[in-house]
C-alpha positions in Angstrom: 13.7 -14.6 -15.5 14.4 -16.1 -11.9 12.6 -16.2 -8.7 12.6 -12.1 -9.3 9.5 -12.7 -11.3 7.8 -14.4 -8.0 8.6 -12.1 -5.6 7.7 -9.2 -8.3 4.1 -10.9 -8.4 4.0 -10.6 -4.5 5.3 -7.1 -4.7 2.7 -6.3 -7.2 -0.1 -8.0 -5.1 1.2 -6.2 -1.8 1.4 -2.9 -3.5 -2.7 -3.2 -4.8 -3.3 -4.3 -0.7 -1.8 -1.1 0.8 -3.0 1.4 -2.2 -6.5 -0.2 -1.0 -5.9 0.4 2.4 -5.0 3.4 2.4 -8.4 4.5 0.5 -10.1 2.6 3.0 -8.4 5.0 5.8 -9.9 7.6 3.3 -13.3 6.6 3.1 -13.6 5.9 6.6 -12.2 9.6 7.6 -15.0 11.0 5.7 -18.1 9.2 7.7 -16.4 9.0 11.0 -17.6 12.5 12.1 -21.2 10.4 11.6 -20.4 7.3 13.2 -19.5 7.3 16.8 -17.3 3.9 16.8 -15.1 5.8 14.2 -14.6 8.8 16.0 -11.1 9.5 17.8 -9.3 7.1 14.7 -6.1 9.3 13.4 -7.6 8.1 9.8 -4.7 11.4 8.8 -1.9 9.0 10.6 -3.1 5.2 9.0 -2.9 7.1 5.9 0.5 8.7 6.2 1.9 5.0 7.3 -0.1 3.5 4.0 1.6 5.8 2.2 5.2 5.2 3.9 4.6 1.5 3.2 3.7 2.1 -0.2 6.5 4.2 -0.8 9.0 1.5 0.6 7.4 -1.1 -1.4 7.1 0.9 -4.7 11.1 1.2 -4.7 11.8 -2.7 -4.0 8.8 -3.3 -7.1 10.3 -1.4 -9.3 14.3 -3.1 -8.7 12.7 -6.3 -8.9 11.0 -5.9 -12.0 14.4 -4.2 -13.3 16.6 -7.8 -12.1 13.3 -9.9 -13.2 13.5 -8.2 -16.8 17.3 -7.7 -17.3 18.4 -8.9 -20.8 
C-alpha cells in the first residue's frame, strides 16, 4: 500500500459526511412544514445534490481501495 491508503481513509471519512448530510436534509424536510425558518428550503434538491456527491465519491472510493489493495 501507498498514499492510496490515505486518500482511501479521506474518501471513507467524506463518504460517512455526505451519507449524514444527506439524512440531515431528510430529517429536516419532515419538520419544516412545523417550523417556519425551515419552510421554502428545496430539502428534495440538497438531497438530490448529497446524493450526486455521494455517487461521485462512491466511484473514486471504491478505485482507490482497488490501487490501495492491488497484490
Amino acid at each position: 500500500m501507498d498514499d492510496s491508503a490515505g486518500l482511501l481513509h479521506a474518501l471513507e471519512a467524506l463518504a460517512l459526511g455526505i451519507v449524514g448530510k444527506r439524512l440531515l436534509w431528510r430529517s429536516l424536510a419532515a419538520i419544516a412544514p412545523n417550523l417556519v425558518a425551515l419552510q421554502g428550503t428545496d430539502f428534495d434538491e440538497l438531497e438530490k445534490r448529497a446524493h450526486d456527491q455521494f455517487e461521485r465519491v462512491e466511484t473514486l472510493r471504491i478505485q482507490t481501495a482497488q490501487d490501495a489493495f492491488r497484490i
